[in-house]
KOLVOMI-825269 format. One record per residue (C-alpha): x, z, y. Coordinates in nm, 2 decimals, always signed. Last residue first. Example, Ala and Ser with C-alpha at 12.3 -4.5 7.8 and 13.67 -1.06 7.14 Angstrom:
2
    east      up   north
   +1.37   +0.71   -0.11
   +1.23   +0.78   -0.45
//
This chain:
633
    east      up   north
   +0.23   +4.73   +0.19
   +0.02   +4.50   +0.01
   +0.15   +4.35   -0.35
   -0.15   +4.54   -0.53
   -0.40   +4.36   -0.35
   -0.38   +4.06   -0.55
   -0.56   +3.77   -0.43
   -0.62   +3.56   -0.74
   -0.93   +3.38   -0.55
   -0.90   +3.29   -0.21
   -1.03   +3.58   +0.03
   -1.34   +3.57   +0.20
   -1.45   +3.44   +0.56
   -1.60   +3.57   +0.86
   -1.44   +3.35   +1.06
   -1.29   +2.98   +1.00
   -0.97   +2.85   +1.19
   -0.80   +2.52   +1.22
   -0.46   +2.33   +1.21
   -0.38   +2.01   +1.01
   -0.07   +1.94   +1.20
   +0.21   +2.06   +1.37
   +0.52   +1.91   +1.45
   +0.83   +2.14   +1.63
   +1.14   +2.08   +1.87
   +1.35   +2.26   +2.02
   +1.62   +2.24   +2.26
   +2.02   +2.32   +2.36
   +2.16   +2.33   +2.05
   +1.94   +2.05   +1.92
   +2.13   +1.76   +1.77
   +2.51   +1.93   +1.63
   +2.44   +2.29   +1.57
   +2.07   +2.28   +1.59
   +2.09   +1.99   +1.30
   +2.35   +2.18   +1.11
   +2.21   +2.53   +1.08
   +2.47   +2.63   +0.76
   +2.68   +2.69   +1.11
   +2.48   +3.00   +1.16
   +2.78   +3.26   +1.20
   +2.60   +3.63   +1.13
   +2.94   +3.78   +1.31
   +3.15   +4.02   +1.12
   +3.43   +3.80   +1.09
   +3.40   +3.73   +1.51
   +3.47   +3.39   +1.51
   +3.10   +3.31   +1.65
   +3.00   +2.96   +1.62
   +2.64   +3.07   +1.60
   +2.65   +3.34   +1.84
   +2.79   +3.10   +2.10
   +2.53   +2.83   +2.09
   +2.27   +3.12   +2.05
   +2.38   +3.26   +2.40
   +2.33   +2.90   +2.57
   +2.02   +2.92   +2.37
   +1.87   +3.19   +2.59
   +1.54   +3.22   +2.39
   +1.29   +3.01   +2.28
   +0.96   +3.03   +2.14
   +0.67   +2.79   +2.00
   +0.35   +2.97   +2.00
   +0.06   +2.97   +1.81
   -0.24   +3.17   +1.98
   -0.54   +3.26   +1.90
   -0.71   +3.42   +2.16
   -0.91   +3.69   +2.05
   -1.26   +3.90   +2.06
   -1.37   +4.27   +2.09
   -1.00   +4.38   +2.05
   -0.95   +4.72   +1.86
   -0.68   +4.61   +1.60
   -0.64   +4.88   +1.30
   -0.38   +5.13   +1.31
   -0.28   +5.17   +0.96
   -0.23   +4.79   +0.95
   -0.23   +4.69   +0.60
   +0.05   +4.47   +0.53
   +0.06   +4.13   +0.28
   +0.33   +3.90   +0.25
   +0.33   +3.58   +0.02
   +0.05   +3.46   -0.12
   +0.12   +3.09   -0.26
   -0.07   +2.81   -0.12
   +0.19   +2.64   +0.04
   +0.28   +2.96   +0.19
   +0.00   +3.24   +0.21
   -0.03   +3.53   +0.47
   -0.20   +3.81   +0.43
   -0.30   +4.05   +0.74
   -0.48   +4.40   +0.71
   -0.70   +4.66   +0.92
   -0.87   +4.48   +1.21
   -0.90   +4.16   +0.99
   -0.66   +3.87   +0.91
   -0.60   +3.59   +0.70
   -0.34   +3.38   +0.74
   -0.32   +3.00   +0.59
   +0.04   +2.83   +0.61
   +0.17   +2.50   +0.45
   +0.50   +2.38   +0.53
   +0.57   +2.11   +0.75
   +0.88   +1.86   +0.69
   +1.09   +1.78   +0.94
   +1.34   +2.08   +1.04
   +1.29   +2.21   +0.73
   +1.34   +2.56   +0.60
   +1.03   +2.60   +0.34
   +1.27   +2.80   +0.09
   +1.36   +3.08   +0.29
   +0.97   +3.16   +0.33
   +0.89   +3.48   +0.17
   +1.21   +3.47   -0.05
   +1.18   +3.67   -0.42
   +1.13   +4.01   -0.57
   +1.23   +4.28   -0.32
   +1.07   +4.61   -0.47
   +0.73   +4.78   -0.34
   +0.63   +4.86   -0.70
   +0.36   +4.59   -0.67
   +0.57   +4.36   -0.62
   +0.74   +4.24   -0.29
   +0.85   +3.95   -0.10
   +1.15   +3.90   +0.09
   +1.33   +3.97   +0.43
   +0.98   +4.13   +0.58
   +1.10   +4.37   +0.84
   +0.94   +4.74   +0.88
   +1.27   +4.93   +0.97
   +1.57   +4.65   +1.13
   +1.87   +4.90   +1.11
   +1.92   +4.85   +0.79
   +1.77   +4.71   +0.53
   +1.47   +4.63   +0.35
   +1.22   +4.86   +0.56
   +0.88   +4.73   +0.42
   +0.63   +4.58   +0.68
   +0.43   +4.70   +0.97
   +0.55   +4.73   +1.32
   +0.39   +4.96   +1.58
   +0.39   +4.94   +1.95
   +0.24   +5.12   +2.25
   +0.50   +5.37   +2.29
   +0.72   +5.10   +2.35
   +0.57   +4.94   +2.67
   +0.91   +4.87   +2.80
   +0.88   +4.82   +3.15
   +0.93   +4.45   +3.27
   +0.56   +4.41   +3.36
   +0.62   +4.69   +3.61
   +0.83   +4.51   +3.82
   +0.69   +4.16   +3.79
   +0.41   +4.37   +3.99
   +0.00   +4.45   +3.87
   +0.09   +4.57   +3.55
   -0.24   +4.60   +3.34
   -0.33   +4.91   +3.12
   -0.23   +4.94   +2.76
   -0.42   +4.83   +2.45
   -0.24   +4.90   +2.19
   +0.08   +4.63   +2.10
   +0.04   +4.53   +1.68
   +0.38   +4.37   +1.51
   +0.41   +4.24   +1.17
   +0.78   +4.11   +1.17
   +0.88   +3.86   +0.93
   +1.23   +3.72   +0.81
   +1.40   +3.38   +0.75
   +1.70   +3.25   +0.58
   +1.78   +3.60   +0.41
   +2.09   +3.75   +0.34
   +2.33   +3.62   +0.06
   +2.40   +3.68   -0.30
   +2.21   +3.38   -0.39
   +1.87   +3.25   -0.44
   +1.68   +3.55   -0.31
   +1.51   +3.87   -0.45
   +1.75   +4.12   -0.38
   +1.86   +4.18   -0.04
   +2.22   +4.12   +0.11
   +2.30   +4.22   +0.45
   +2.23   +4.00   +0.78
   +1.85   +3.92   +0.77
   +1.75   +3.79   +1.16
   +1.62   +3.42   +1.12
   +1.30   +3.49   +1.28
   +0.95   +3.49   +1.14
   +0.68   +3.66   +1.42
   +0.34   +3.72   +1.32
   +0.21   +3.88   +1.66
   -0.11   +4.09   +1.71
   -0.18   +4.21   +2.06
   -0.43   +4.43   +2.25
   -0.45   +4.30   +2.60
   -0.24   +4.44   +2.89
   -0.39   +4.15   +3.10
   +0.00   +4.01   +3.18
   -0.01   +3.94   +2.83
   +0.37   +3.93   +2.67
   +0.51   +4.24   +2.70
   +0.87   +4.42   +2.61
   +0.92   +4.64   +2.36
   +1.22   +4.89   +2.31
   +1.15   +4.99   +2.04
   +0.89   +4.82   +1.77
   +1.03   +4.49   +1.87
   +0.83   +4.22   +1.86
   +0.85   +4.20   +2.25
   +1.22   +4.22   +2.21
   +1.26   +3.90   +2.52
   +0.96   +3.88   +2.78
   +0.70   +3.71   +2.66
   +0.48   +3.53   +2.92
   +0.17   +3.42   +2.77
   -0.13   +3.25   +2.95
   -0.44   +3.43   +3.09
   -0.81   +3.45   +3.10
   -0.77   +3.22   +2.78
   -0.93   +2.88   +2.86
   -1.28   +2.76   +2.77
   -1.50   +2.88   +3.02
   -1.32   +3.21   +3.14
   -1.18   +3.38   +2.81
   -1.08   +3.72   +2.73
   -1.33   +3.88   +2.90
   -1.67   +3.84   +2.73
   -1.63   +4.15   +2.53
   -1.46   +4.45   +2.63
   -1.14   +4.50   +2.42
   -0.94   +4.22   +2.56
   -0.77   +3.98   +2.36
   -0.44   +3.88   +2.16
   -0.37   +3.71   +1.83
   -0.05   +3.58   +1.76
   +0.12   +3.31   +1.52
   +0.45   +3.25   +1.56
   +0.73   +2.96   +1.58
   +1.09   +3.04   +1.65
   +1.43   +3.01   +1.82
   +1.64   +3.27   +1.96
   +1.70   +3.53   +1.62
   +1.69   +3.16   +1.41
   +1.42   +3.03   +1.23
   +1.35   +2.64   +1.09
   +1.00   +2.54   +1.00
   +0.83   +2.24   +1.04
   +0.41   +2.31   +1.08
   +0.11   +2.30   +0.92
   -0.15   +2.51   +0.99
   -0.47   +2.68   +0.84
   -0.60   +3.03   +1.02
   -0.89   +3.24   +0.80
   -1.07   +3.56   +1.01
   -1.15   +3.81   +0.71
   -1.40   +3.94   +0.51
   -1.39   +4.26   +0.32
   -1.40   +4.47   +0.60
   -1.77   +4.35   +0.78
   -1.71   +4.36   +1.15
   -1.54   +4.03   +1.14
   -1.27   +3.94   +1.36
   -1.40   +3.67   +1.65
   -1.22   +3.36   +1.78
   -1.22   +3.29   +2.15
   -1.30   +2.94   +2.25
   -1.09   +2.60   +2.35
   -0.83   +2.68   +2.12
   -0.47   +2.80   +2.18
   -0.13   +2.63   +2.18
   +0.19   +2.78   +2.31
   +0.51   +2.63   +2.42
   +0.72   +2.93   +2.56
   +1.01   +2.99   +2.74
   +1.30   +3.27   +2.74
   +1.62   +3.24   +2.96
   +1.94   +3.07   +2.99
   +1.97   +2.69   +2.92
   +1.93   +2.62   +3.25
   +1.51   +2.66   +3.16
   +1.49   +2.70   +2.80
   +1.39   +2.34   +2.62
   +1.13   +2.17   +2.52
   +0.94   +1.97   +2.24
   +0.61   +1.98   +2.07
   +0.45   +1.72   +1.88
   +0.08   +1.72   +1.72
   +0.07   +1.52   +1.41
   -0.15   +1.22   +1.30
   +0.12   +0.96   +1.39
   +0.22   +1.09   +1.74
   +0.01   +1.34   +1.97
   +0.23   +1.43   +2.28
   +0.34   +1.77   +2.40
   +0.67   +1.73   +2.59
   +0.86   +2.04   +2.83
   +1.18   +2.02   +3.05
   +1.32   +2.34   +3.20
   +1.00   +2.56   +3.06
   +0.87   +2.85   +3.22
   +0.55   +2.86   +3.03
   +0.42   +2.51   +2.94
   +0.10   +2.61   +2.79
   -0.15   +2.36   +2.56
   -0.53   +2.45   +2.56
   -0.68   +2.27   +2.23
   -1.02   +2.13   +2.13
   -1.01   +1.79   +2.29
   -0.67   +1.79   +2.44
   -0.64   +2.01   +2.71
   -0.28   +2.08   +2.91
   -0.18   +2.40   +3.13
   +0.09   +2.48   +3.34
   +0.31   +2.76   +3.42
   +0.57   +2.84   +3.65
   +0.68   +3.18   +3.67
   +0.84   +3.20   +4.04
   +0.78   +3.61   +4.18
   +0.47   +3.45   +4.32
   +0.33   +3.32   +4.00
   +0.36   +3.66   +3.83
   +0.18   +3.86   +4.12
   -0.05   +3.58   +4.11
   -0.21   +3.68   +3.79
   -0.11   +3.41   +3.50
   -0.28   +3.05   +3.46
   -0.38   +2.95   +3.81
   -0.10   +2.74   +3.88
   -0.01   +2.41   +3.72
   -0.34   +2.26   +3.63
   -0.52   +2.02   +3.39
   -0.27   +1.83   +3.25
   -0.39   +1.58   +2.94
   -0.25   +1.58   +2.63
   -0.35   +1.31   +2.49
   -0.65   +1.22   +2.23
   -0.61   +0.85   +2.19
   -0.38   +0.89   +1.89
   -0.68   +1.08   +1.72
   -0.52   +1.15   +1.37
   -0.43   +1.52   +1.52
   -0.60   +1.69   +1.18
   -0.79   +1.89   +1.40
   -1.02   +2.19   +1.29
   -1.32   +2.46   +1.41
   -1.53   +2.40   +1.13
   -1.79   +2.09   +1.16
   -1.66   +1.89   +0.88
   -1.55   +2.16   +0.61
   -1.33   +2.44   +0.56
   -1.29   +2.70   +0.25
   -0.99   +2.51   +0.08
   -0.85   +2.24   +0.34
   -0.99   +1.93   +0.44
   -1.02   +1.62   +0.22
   -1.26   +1.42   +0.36
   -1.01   +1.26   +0.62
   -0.83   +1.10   +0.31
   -0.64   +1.24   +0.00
   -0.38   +1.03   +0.11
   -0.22   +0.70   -0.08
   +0.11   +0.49   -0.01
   +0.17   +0.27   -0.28
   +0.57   +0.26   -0.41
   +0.88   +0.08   -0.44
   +1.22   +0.22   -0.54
   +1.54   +0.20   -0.47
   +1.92   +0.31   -0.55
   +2.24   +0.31   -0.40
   +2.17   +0.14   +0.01
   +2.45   +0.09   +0.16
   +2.38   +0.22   +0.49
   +2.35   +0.10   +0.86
   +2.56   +0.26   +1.15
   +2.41   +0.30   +1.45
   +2.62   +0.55   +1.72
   +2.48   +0.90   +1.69
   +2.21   +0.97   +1.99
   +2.37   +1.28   +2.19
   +2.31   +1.66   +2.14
   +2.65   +1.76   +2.12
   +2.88   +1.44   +2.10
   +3.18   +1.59   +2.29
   +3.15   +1.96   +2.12
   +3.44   +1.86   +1.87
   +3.61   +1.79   +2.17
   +3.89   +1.51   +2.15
   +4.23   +1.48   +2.08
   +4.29   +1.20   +2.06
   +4.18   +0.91   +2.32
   +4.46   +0.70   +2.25
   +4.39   +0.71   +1.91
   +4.69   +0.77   +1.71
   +4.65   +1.11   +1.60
   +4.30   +1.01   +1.42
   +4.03   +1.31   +1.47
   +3.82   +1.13   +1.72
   +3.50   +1.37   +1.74
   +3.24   +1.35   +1.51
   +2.90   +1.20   +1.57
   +2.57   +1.33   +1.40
   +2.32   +1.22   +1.11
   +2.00   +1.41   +1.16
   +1.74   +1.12   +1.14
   +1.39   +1.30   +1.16
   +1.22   +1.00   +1.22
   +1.44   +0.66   +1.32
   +1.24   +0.42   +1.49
   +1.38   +0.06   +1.39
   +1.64   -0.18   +1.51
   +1.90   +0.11   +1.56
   +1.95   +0.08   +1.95
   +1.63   -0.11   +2.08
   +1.41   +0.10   +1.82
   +1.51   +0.44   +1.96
   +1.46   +0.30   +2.34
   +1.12   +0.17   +2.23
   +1.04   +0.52   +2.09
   +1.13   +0.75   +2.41
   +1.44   +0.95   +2.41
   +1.50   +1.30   +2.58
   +1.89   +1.27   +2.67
   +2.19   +1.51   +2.68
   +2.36   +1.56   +2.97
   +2.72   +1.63   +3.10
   +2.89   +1.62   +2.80
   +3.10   +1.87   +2.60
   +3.43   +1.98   +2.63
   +3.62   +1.81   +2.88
   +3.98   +1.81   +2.73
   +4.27   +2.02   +2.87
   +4.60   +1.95   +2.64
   +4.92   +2.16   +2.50
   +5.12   +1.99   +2.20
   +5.21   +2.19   +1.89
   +4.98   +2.00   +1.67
   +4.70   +2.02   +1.88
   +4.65   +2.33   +2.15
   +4.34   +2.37   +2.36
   +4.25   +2.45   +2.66
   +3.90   +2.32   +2.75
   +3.69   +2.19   +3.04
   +3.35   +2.20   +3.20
   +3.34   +2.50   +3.38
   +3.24   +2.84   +3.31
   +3.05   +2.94   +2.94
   +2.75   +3.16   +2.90
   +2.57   +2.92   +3.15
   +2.67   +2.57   +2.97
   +2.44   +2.42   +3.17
   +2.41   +2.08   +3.00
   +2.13   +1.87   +3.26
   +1.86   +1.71   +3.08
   +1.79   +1.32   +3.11
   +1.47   +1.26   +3.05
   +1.28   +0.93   +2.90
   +0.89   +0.93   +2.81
   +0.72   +0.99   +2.57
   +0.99   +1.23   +2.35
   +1.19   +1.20   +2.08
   +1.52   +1.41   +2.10
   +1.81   +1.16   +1.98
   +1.84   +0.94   +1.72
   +1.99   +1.12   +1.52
   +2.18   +0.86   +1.20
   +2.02   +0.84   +0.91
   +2.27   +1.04   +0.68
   +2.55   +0.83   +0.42
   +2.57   +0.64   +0.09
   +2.18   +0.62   +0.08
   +1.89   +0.66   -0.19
   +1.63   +0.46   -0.08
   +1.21   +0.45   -0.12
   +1.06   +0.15   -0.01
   +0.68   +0.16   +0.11
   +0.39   -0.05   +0.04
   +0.06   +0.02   +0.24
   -0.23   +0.07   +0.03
   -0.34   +0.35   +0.29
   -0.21   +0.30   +0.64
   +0.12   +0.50   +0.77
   +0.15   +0.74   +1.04
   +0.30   +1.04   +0.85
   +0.58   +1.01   +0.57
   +0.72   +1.37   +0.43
   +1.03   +1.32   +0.28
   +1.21   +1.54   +0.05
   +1.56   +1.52   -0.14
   +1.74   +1.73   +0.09
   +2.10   +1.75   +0.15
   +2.31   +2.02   -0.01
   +2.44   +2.33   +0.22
   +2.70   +2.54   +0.06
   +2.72   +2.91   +0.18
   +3.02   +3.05   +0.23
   +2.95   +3.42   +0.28
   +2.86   +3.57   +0.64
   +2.74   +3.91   +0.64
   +2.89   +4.01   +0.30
   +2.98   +4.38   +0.52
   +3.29   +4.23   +0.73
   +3.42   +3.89   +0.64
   +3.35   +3.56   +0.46
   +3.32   +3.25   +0.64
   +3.57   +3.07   +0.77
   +3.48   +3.01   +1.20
   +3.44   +2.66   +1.37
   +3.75   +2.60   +1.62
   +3.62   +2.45   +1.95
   +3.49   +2.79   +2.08
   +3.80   +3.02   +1.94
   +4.05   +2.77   +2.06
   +4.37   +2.69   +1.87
   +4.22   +2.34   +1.85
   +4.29   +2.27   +1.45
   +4.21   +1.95   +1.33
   +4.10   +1.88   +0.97
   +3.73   +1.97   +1.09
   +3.56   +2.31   +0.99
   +3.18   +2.27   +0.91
   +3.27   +2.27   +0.57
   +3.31   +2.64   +0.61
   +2.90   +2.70   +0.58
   +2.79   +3.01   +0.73
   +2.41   +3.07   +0.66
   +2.07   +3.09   +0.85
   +2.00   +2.74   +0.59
   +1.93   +2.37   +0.64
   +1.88   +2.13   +0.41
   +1.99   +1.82   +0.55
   +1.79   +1.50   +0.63
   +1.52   +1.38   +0.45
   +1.45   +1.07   +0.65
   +1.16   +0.84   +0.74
   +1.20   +0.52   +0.87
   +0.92   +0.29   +1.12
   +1.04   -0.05   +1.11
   +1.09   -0.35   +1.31
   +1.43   -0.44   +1.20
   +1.61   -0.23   +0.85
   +1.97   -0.31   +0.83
   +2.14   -0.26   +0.50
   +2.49   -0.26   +0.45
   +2.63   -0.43   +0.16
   +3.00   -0.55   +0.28
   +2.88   -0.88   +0.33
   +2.57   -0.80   +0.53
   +2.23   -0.70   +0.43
   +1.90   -0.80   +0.60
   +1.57   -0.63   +0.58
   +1.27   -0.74   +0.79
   +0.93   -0.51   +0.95
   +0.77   -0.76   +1.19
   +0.41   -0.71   +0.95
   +0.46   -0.47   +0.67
   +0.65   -0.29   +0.44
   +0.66   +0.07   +0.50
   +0.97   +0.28   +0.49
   +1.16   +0.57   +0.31
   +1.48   +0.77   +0.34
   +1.71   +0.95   +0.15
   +2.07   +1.13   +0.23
   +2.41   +1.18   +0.09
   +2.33   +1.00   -0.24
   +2.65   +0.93   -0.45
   +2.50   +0.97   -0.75
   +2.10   +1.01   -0.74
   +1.96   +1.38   -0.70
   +1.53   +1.31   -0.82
   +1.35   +1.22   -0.56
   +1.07   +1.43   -0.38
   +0.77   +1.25   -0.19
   +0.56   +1.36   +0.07
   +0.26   +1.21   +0.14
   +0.01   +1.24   +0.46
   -0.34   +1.25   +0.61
   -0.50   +1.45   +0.39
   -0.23   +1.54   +0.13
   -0.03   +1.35   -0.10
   +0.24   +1.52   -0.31
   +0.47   +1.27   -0.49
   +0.75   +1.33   -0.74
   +0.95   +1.03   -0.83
   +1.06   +0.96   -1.13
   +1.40   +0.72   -1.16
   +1.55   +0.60   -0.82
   +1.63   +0.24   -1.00
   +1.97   +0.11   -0.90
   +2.15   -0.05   -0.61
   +2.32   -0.37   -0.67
   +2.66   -0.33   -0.70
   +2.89   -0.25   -0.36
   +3.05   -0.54   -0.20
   +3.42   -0.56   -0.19
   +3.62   -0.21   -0.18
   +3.79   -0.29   +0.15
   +3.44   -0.40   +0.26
   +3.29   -0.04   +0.17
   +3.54   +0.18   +0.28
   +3.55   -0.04   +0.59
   +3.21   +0.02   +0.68
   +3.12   +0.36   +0.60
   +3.42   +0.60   +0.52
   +3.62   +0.35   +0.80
   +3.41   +0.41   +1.11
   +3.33   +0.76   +1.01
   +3.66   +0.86   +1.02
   +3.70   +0.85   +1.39
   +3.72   +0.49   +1.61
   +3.38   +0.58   +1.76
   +3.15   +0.39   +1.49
   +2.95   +0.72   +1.39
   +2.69   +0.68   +1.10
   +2.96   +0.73   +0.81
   +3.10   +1.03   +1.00
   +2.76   +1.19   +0.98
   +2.85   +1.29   +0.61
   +3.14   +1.41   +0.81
   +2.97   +1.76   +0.86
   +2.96   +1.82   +0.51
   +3.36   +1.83   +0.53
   +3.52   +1.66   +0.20
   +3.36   +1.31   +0.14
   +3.43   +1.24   +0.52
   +3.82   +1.36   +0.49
   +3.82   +1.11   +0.15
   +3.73   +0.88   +0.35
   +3.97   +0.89   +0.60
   +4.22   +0.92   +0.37
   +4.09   +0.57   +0.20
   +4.06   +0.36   +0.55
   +4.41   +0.48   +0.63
   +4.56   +0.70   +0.88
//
């Protein structure tokens, strides 16, 4: 096969945009560098036109305009030990650097140019076409994104902005200190797979035997520079006459892509500026319950590893241990392997689900209970930022929970319990718990669950992401592991508009003041990097919730919270993602296939990771002005 067929394969499937950042002897190897050197060196690259920058208090992010040719973006700052150096066939190599990428958009979609040029006869290897049963799974084309969000760097710095030929490459889970996480594989026996290729019968391992948790020096001594949210992956060898052909298209899951540099296509140069740690967000102020996560020296410490559920949980083997920071309680609940480290000015989370198999938590909550104001026109306000990609097994929530007598829902400053949520605990029916207490709960829960189409998005598709508004009563205490896996149904009520069916009370879009769909309530913040802006407000009797300062959902709880104080809680959930891995590749036709998910399909099938940042709460607060109360349901 020649360099130019194999690049034209690369230009064609959107998952061979990685194939420029793999050197394994596939496509890659010749769409990057020896499409480039049999073409002679590329032109210098060109100007990057206006850019559109967005500084906030301890960040920027920065929007280019689509430049020909681009398959990614990414951005650096100049300073001491950082060093460019291009080689004959124009590839640039960036040493002692810190570089930010944009990545992929990613969407709860099907996307067919996921499907490679080799067939494998096998329903696992072979990625479905979209299309099918009830417009559940249209093809849905996934562009890159033209969005970084920088973090970590001084003000007046210089940074270079790129337009680039190919994506940064993953770099593999970040983490502080190195793991080595065993594939389970528990939906799916054995190690191996039947396949047949071009007529010819084989048995190739499928995937590999562990994918790694990376620490930054190990990042820098493979790619000369830390890589942030690089999502470039590997493809399997798809040339005949490799020796090693065929190959799994699952071999590379999870692993570091091989370095690759670049040809860079256009640049620019620009100041790096914040609004500065005066800036906090509208209504707080110095002295309100807030963190901003620029403290590199405040670490997660461990505190305990028992002690945080009843022992009735503990002795039927939940594991959970707790972490302080300054102001924030940190949970591992039932994790296999579980990170929380503070990293340029953002709070990082990262874990995975113990064998691959079951649900686990990361969960932050403040050092004191937060109170709901007794007067009904004011409201308890929550700030955070935080990347933002949903699927129906992985997820980020906000939740509220406490006792109804006062003085009982914390002991010092810890919650009198950790969360364990059991799986459907959103779930009007069939709900299962997560406070072993039997408090009264509040979860905001956004999954990527929509399967029909709804009015009100950006194409005739189902949604990205949805809502559920969930409130559990007050309901008395289990005392065995027994009775904390009975469904406590009766207790729970969801709140929300019923879009489609059979998921009653789900928000899939925003509404007017008619009730009627009118646009996404948070499909256009998918980003596995860059954070989104969220402030709730919530009293006994309603809960608003605005996204990058734009009101989005509103529901009026007709059964108002009765718990005297709360534990605010923001959670970081999954769930059984050796089930997701299958549902996503699903060749079922009426399947919701989620290979539009491209860095979960290729980097973090089996894990998850978040960054949070800027995250606080006021009490007894008023409503922004423009809040229309018309668009409640």
């Amino acid at each position: 096969m020649t360099a130019i067929v194999r690049a034209a394969i690369c230009l064609t499937l959107l998952s061979s945009w990685a194939c420029s950042s793999s050197n394994n002897g596939n496509p890659g190897t010749d769409a990057g560098t020896d499409a480039g050197t049999d073409a002679g060196p590329p032109p210098p690259p060109g100007q990057l036109g206006d850019l559109t920058i967005v500084k906030n208090r301890d960040s920027m992010s920065i929007t280019i305009p689509a430049f020909t040719g681009a398959v990614d973006y990414r951005a650096f700052a100049i300073g001491p030990g950082v060093t460019t150096s291009t080689d004959s066939g124009g590839h640039e190599h960036v040493q002692g650097g810190t570089i930010t990428c944009a990545g992929v958009t990613q969407r709860n979609q099907c996307n067919t140019s996921e499907i490679l040029p080799v067939a494998y006869n096998n329903p696992l290897l072979d990625m479905p076409t979209c299309g099918g049963r009830f417009n559940r799974t249209p093809d849905v084309p996934t562009p890159g994104s033209r969005t970084l969000e920088l973090n970590g760097i001084a003000d007046g710095a210089t940074v270079v902005v790129e337009a680039i030929d190919r994506l940064c490459p993953f770099p593999g889970l970040y983490g502080p200190t190195h793991k080595d996480i065993k594939v389970y594989g528990t939906e799916m026996p054995g190690t191996t797979e039947d396949v047949t290729v071009n007529n010819k019968s084989y048995t190739i391992t499928r995937w590999p035997a562990t994918f790694p948790v990376r620490t930054q020096a190990e990042i820098v001594a493979q790619y000369g520079s830390m890589i942030l949210n690089g999502q470039g992956w590997d493809l399997p060898i798809l040339d005949s006459a490799s020796p090693q052909f065929p190959q799994s298209p699952l071999i590379h899951l999870a692993q570091p892509a091989t370095a690759n540099d670049p040809i860079v296509l256009g640049t620019s140069q620009i100041t790096f500026s914040t609004l500065g740690a005066t800036a906090y967000p509208d209504g707080f102020a110095s002295g309100d319950y807030f963190d901003d996560f620029e403290d590199s020296t405040d670490q997660p410490v461990q505190i305990r590893n028992r002690g945080n559920i009843p022992s009735w949980m503990e002795n039927a083997s939940y594991f959970v241990t707790l972490f302080q920071t300054k102001k924030w309680n940190l949970y591992d609940v039932y994790n296999e392997f579980s990170e929380f480290f503070v990293d340029r000015g953002q709070l990082m989370m990262v874990f995975g689900d113990p064998a691959q198999d079951s649900m686990s938590i990361q969960a932050m909550y403040p050092k004191r209970a937060v109170q709901l104001a007794s007067d009904t026109s004011k409201y308890l306000h929550v700030t955070y930022e935080t990347s933002h990609v949903e699927t129906a097994r992985r997820y980020e929530m906000v939740t509220l929970c406490g006792a109804d007598t006062a003085g009982q829902t914390y002991v010092g400053d810890k919650p009198a319990t950790a969360p364990v949520p059991r799986p459907g605990f959103m779930n009007q029916s069939d709900t299962a718990r997560t406070n072993p207490l039997g408090w009264n709960c509040l979860y905001l829960t956004p999954r990527g669950l929509g399967y029909g189409v709804v009015a009100g998005g950006d194409g005739p598709y189902h949604s990205d992401t949805t809502l559920r508004v969930t409130v559990v009563k007050t309901h008395t205490a289990p005392t065995t592991i027994g009775e904390y896996d009975t469904h406590i149904t009766g207790n729970a009520t969801e709140y929300g508009p019923s879009m489609e069916n059979p998921w009653p009370n789900t928000w899939e879009r925003r509404i007017d003041a008619s009730k009627q769909p009118v646009g996404p309530w948070l499909d256009d913040v998918q980003s596995v990097w860059q954070r989104a802006k969220f402030d709730v407000y919530m009293n006994r009797s309603r809960v608003i919730v605005y996204v990058n300062g734009e009101q989005r959902m509103c529901t009026n709880l007709t059964t108002p919270l009765t718990l005297a104080e709360g534990a605010l809680g923001f959670w970081h959930v999954l769930y059984h993602t050796s089930a997701e891995f299958l549902e996503m590749r699903s060749n079922d036709q009426g399947a919701n296939q989620g290979t539009g998910l491209h860095h979960i399909l290729h980097n973090t099938p089996w894990a998850s990771e978040r960054n949070w940042d800027n995250v606080g709460f006021k009490e007894d607060v008023a409503l922004p002005g423009g809040f229309d109360a018309t668009v409640c349901y």
